[in-house]
Each structure stands twice: as C-alpha cells, then as structure tokens.
LUMDREN-167933 format. One record per residue (C-alpha): y, z, x; residue in three letters. Coordinates in steps of 0.25 Angstrom, whole numbers, plus 2048, in hexadecimal, padded with zeros to 3 digits. Layout:
// LUMDREN-167933
YZXALA
...
***
This chain:
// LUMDREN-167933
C5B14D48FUNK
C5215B493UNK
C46152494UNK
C4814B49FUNK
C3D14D4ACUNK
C471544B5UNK
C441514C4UNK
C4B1544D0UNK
C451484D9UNK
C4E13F4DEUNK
C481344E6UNK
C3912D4E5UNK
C2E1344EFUNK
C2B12B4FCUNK
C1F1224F9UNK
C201244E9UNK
C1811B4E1UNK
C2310D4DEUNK
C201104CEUNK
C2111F4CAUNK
C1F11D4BCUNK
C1511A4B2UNK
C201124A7UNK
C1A1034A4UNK
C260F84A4UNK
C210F2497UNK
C260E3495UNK
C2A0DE487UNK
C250CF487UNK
C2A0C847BUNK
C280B847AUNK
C260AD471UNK
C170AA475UNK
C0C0AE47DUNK
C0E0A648BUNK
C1D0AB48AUNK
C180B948AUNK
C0D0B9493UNK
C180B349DUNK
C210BD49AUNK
C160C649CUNK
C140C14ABUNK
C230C34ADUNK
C210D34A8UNK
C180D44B3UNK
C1E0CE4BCUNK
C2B0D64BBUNK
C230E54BDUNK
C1F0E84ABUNK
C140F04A9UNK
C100EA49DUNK
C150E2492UNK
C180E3481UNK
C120D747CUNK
C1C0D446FUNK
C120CD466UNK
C1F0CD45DUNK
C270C2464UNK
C1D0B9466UNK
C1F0AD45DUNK
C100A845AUNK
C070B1459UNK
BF80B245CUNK
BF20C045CUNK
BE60BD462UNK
BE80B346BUNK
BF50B8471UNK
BF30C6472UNK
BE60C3479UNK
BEE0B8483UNK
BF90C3485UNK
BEF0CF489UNK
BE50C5491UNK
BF00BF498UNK
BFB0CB498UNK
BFF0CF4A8UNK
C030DC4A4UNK
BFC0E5497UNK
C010E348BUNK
C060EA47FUNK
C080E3473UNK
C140E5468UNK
C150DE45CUNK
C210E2457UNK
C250E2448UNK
C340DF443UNK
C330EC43DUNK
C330F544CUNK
C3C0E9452UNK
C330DD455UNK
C310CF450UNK
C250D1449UNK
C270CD439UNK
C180CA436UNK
C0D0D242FUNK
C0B0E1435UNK
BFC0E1433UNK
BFB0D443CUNK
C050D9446UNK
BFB0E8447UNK
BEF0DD448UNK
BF60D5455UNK
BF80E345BUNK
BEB0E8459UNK
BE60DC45EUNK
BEE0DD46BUNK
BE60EB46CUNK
BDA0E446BUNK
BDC0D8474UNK
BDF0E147FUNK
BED0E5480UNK
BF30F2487UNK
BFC0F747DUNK
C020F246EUNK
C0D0F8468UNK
C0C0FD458UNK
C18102451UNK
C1711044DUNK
C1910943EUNK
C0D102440UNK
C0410A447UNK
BFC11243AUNK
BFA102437UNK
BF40FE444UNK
BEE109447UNK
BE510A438UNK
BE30FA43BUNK
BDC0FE448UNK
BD1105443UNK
BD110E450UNK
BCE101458UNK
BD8106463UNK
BD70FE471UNK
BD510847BUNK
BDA0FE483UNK
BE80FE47BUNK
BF310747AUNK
BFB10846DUNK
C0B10A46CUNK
C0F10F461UNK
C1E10C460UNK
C2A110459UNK
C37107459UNK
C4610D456UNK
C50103455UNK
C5C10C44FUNK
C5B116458UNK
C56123461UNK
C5012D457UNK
C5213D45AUNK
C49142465UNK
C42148458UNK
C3F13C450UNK
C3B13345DUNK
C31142461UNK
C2B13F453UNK
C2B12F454UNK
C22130461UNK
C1913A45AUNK
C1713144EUNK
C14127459UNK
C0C12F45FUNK
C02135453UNK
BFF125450UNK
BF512545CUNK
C0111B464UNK
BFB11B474UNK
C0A11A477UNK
C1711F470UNK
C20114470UNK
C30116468UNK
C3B10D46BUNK
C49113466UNK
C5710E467UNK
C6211346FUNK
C70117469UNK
C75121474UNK
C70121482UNK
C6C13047DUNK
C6112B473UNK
C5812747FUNK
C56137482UNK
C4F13A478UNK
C4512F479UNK
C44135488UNK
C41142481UNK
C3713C479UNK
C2F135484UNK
C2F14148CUNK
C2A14B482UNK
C1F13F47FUNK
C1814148CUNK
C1314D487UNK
C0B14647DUNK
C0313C487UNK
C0613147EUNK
C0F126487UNK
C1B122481UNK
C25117482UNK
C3311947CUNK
C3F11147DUNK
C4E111478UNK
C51103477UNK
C620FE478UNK
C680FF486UNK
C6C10E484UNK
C5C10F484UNK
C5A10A491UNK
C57115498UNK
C4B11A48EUNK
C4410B493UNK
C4810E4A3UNK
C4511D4A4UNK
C3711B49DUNK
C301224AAUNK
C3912D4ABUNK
C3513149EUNK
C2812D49BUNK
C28121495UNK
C19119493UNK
C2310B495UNK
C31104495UNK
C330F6491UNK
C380EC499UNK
C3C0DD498UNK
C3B0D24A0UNK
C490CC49DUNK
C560D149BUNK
C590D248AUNK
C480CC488UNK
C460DB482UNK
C3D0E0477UNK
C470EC473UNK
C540EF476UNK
C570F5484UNK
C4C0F048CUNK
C4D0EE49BUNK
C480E44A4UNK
C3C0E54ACUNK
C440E14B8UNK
C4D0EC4B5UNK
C430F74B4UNK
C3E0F34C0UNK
C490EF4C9UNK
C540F74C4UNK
C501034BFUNK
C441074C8UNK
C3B1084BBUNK
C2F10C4C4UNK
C351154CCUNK
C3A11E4BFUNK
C3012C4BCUNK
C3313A4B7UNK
C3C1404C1UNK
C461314C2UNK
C551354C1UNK
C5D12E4B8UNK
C6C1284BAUNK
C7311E4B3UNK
C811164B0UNK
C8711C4A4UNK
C9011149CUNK
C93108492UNK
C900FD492UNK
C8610149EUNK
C7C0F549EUNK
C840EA4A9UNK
C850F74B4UNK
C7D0F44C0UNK
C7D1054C4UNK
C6D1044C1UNK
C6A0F74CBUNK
C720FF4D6UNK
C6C10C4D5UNK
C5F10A4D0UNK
C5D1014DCUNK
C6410C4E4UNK
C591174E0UNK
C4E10E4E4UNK
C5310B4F1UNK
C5311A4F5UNK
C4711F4EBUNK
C511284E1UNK
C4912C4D6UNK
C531264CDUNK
C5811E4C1UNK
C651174BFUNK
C671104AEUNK
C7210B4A7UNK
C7611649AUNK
C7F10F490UNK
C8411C48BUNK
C8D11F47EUNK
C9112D480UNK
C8F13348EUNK
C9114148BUNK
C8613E481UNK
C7D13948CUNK
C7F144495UNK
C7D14D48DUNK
C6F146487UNK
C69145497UNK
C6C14F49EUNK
C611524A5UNK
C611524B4UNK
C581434B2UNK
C6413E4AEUNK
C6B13E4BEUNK
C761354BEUNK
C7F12B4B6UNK
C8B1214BBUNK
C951204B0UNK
C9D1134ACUNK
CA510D4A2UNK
CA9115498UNK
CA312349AUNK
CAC1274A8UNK
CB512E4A2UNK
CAD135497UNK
CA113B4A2UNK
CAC1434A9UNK
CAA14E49BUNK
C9B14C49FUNK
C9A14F4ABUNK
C9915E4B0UNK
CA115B4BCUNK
CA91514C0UNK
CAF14E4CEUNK
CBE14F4D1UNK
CC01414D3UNK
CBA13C4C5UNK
CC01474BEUNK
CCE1414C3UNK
CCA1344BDUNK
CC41384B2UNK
CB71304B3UNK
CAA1304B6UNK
CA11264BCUNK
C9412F4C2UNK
C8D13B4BDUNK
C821414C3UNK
C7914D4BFUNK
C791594C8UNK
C6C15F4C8UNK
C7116B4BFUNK
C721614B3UNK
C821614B5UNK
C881534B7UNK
C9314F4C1UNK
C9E1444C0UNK
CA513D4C8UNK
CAD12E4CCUNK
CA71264D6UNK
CAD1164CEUNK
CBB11A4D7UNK
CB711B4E4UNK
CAC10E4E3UNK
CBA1064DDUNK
CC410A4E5UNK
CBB10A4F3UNK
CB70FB4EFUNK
CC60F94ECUNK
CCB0FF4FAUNK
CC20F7503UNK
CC60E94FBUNK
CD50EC4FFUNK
CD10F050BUNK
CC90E450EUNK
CC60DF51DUNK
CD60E9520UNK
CD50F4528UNK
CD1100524UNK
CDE10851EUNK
CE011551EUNK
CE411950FUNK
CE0110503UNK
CE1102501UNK
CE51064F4UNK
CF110F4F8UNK
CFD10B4F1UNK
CF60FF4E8UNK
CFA0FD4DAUNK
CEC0FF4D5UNK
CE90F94C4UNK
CDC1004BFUNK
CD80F94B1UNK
CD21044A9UNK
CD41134A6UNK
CC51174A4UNK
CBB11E4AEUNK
CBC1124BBUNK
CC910F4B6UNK
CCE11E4B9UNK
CC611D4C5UNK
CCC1124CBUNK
CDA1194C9UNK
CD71254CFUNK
CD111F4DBUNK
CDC1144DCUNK
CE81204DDUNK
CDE12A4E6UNK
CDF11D4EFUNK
CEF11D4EEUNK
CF11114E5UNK
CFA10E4DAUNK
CF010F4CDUNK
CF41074BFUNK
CEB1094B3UNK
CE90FD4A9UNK
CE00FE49EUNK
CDF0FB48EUNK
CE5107488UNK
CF0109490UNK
CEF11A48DUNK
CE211B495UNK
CE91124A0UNK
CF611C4A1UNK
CEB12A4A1UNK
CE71244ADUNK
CF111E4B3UNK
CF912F4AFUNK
CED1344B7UNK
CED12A4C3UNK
CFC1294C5UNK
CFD11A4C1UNK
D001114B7UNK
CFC10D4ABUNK
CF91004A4UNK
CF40F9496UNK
CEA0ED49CUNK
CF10E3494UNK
CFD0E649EUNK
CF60E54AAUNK
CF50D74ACUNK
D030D74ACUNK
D040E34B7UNK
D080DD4C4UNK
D120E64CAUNK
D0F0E44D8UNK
D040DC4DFUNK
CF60DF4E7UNK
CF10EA4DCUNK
CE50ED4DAUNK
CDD0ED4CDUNK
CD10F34C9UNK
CC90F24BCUNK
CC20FD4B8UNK
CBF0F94A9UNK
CB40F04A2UNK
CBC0E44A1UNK
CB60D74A7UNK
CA60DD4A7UNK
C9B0D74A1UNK
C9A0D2496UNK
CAA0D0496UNK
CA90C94A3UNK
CB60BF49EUNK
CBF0CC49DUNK
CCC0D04A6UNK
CD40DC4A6UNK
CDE0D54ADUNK
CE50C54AEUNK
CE20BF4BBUNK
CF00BB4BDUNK
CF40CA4BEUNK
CE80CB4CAUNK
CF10C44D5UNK
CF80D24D5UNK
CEC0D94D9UNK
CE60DB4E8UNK
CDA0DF4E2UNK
CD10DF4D6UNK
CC50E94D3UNK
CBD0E94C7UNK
CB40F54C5UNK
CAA0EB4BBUNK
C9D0E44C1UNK
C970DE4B6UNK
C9B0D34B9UNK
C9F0D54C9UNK
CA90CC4C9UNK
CB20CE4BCUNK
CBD0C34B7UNK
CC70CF4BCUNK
CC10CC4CAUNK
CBF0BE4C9UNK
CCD0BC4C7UNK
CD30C54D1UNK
CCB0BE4DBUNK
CD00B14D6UNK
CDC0B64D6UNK
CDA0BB4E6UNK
CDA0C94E3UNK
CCE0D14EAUNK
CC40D64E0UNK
CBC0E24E0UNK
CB00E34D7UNK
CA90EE4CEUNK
C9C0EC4D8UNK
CA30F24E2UNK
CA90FF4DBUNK
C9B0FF4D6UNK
C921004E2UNK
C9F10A4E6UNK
C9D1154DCUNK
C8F1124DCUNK
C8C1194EAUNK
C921274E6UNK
C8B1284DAUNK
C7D1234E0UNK
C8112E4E8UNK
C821384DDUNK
C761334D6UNK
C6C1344E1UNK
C7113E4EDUNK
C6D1314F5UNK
C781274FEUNK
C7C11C4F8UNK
C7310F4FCUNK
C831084FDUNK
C7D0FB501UNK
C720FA4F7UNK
C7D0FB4EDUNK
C840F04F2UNK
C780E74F4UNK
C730EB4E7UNK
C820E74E0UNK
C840DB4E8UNK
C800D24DEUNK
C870D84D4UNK
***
C-alpha cells in the first residue's frame, strides 16, 4: 500500500487530548419494538457509541409517525435511520415508495442522519421536491455482498455516489483476501480530497481492520455493536472492543500498525496483551488479528512503513522466512518464523522468539523450588515434540541446544523424519506415539492444534501413555487447560501451559515492536485469567 500517512512518531505527546480522532462509534440498534430499541439505545450510550443506526427494517409493527417521532424525541444519542430493503441485504419486503416516505419522514421529524441506497436515491431525491432538512444529513450507500471491487470500479462507485447530492459516501464490500481492504484504504484516502465524508467497510472477519483502522484513514464512522454476534453485517466488532481493546480513541494519522498473522486467527489473545501494553506506556500504536491466506501476498499489498510489525502463528511460520529480507541465525536453523518487524528502510526482519518462551517455562517447572543447577534441566532427557511445523521445529531445536534427547511425532511420518534428520533425533508417526514408552520421566510438548477451541474434546496422546512423562507442556491456550493437560495432571505429571510460553515469546517481540522494555508484570497480570 503507497497510500498510507507515513509518520515517524512513536509515542503520544504528554498532556494529549484522551480522544485524538474525529471517527463517530455508530451503533447498529435492531429490535422487535420501540421500548426494546430505545433501551438498547440507553445501553449504546452507556457503553461510549456516538450515535446510533435506527433499523426501521426489523421492527415488527410499524408506525411511521408515531414511532419515529418517539425514537427521535426520546433517543439519548442522534440518530440515523436505515430502512433497509431485501434487495441491499435487509428485511424490508413492503412497497419501495412507502419505505422512501418513512425515510423522508425521519428527515422531517427531526433525525440526524437517514440512509438511501444509491439505487434509490433518483427516487427519494425527485419525491423531495428540494425540501432537504438542513438539519439532516443524507448517506447515500452502496452494498457489495460478493466481494471487493478493483480500486477503479469502487473510485467510480464513490463518485456516482457522490454526483447524487449524498452529504456522506457510504460502500460496504466483502472481504475475500485480507488484501481487498487496501484498496478501500486507497479509496477513503483519495476521498478526502473531495471534502465529501466517507464511510467504507469490508465486512467478513478478514475485513476487520477496514472497521478498526477507520481513524487512520479517514473514515466519517465505524459500526459497532453492543453484543457479541447482535450485528447488522458481517464482521462488526463490539463497542466494548473498540474501546477496551483496541484503543479506538487513541487511533489518528500517524498510529502504527502491528498484528497476528494466522489462520484461524480470531481465539489469539496477542491484541488484549499489547494493546493494553501500548496504552500503559502511551505508544502510538495498534495491535489486530489478520486471518490471512497468503502471506507473501500480504506483504507485498502493505508494505508501507504504517505497516510496523506482525507476530506469526499457525500455519504461516515456516512460509514467512521466504518473506522476510533477513532472517536471524536462530530462526533460519529452524526454519520458522514467528516475528517480523519493519526496519525503517522498508525491509522486513525475521526471527524466532516461540523457543526461548517454551523452553525457559520448561526449565524452571523441572527446576521447581531445587537449586539452581548449572547446565540444563533438560540435559540428557528424552524430549517428544508432537508436530513438525514452525513451534513444532522450534521446540526441537531448543530442546537439543539444551542437551536433550529430541523425538519428532507427527501425522505424516516424512515431515516428522526431516526434522528429526535436521535435530539429530528420532522420528515418529502419532499413531505410534501412545505406544512410545521406552524409558520413563520424558518430557512431551505439543506444539500442534490438537485439543484448541473448538476441538477442546481432542488428544494427541492416551492418558495411560502419560505416567511415562515427568512433564507435559502444550503450546495451545484457547482453552488454558487442554484435555492433554488435564489428564497429565491426573495422571501426576507437572503440566506447563501455552500461557506461559505465550507471555514468554511475547516480551522479546514487544521489544522489537516498540524499542521499549517489556511491562513483564503487566503481561502476567493481564494473562492471569486466562
């Protein structure tokens, strides 16, 4: 992306204003009748929304007059009413012409905003008879549910929108690449040149940062609901989240932006843990989930310095090494990638920090209240790593670095013998490793997905085959405690869990990502419940 408000700032100015933007939190209210509206409406106040989108569609008796006129009079925030048709995505199945009549009405009565579809709006607009509120501000919108249109066709969509007289552009695409939300950044940038506000979305979770990063780039507003999955388009984020997580007030121009790149991407708790992070020291920054497809794709669609920083999960580790410019010695033995940060040159650096958080958390459960050893507790330990991807080559690496004895197991028994050639050890299909005992007190870490939310019922292992393990460590968090752990510690084995590698590999990359010592017991407090 070439686009992108380049800044070199780094941390907020003493004494700066708490809200640095001008993008309203717009709150979709959508209920069955009036009173459930207007206390949904209370509730949209109350949780920080700046207004909130009356949908006049999903109200089940309708009385045009009398309830728009309740809604406006007795409204805590303004309003803007949508009366959404089937046609751009809403329930609406009645006659167009009393639909336009309800919205001009809302005009009438007093509202702040309505929303008119672009399809509609020659219709309203000859039905108005220049009778235009000056109170009222008309959004003309424009609804994609298919996909993101080329930077061309959405360039010529918001002038269309524009020449209909709209007071705001409004589009709404959908997101089939993490890539397609570029170019509606490129759009709402270019638009400020017009003067006319705009508000564009890509709806779908790889959308998600067109509805966070609205103040970076512009945007007039970003929806946001009141309730996890009560959303009026796909993708939507909470109020709470805005707010609470991702620092929505804090964000302008110059706000770098880092993120977790994976897929699935949406369970990771990285954006609670740095975002609050960034606040506690005033780092102008953000920190978003990217469910990306392709990451050389993604690199190479924002690679403007805006773009600062990125942690890397399941199952890109290993494919970001070829992205990277450089890559650190360590990482390049394994073989995987986990942070990348962007030098101020444009070029991007790789490197490993998953071993060091697992095997230090490792190390100090063996050591436990013994003391302090010199070597590793690890030394000479048969040492089982389930998985041959990114963590699962960390882990190996780590593990013979600290003198033990490594065994690969995973699903495809070839991947688990590359590793294992590499490492020194041996290798395993899973099926066989329940059956693996040939010596007692080993240690086994999981570096796979097995036994994370949803599939919280799954194991990689029997729990009779446990008793031959000193120590478990699984590198999932979603849930904290996985069957794979739950058993081991029935089973008397000590446990150590994904939180703790976690808050481990977290520090160094904080590190990376903001030049700043790591806040190590904000981390843990913040991950404590977890």
């Amino acid at each position: 992306m070439e686009l992108v408000v380049e800044s070199g700032v780094k941390k907020m100015e003493e004494g700066e204003a708490t809200r640095r933007n001008q993008t309203l939190i717009c709150a979709p209210i959508m209920a069955d009748t009036v009173d459930q509206m207007l206390n949904l409406m209370q509730k949209a106040k109350t949780s920080g929304a700046d207004l909130v989108e009356v949908r006049l569609d999903s109200l089940k008796s309708f009385n045009p007059q009398s309830n728009i006129n309740t809604i406006i009079k007795q409204s805590p925030l303004p309003t803007l009413f949508t009366y959404r048709p089937t046609w751009e995505g809403g329930q609406y199945a009645g006659d167009e012409a009393s639909r336009l009549d309800a919205l001009r009405l809302a005009m009438k009565l007093g509202a702040d905003y309505i929303d008119v579809e672009l399809k509609a709006i020659d219709e309203f607009n000859t039905a108005l008879h220049g009778n235009k509120s000056a109170k009222c501000k008309v959004i003309v919108s424009s609804h994609n549910y298919d996909n993101t249109p080329s930077s061309e066709e959405l360039g010529n969509l918001v002038a269309r929108i524009q020449a209909s007289g709209a007071d705001i552009v409004k589009f709404a695409t959908t997101a089939l690449d993490i890539t397609d939300v570029a170019r509606v950044f490129q759009i709402t940038v270019h638009s400020q040149v017009s003067g006319v506000p705009i508000i564009a979305m890509v709806m779908g979770e790889k959308g998600l940062m067109s509805r966070i990063l609205c103040p970076k780039f512009g945007g007039y507003l970003t929806f946001g609901t009141l309730e996890v999955g009560k959303v009026s388009a796909p993708g939507q984020p909470t109020i709470e989240d805005l707010l609470s997580i991702y620092n929505f007030r804090q964000l302008g121009p110059d706000t770098r932006i880092f993120g977790i790149i994976g897929k699935p991407v949406s369970h990771s708790k990285s954006p609670l843990l740095y975002n609050e992070a960034f606040r506690s020291v005033g780092f102008n920054g953000i920190y978003m989930p990217l469910l990306v497809d392709d990451v050389a794709n993604f690199f190479r669609t924002y690679s403007s310095l805006d773009f600062a920083g990125f942690s890397c999960t399941i199952p890109h580790k290993e494919a970001i090494v070829d992205c990277c410019d450089e890559v650190n010695p360590t990482a390049k033995l394994i073989g995987a990638v986990n942070c990348v940060v962007r030098r101020p040159d444009g070029k991007l650096f790789g490197c490993n920090t998953d071993y060091v958080g697992a095997i230090s958390a490792i190390e100090e459960a063996l050591q436990g209240s013994q003391p302090i050893m010199s070597g590793s507790p690890l030394a000479r330990k048969l040492f089982v790593v389930i998985g041959a991807g990114g963590a699962g080559k960390a882990l190996a690496y780590g593990a013979k670095e600290k003198g033990a004895r490594v065994v690969i197991a995973n699903r495809t028994y070839e991947r688990a013998r590359e590793l294992a050639d590499v490492v020194g050890g041996q290798a395993l299909s899973l099926d066989e490793l329940s059956n693996f005992h040939p010596e007692n007190d080993m240690i086994l870490a999981n570096t796979t997905s097995i036994g994370m939310q949803p599939k919280v019922d799954d194991t990689p292992i029997s729990k009779e085959a446990l008793r031959y393990y000193s120590l478990v460590f699984d590198a999932v968090y979603t849930p904290k405690i996985t069957r794979l752990l739950r058993e081991a510690q029935e089973s008397g084995v000590k446990i150590v869990t994904g939180v703790e590698m976690f808050i481990g590999q977290a520090y160094e990359q904080y590190e990376r990502f903001t030049e700043l010592p790591a806040p190590k017991e904000l981390f843990k407090k913040i991950m404590a419940g977890y």
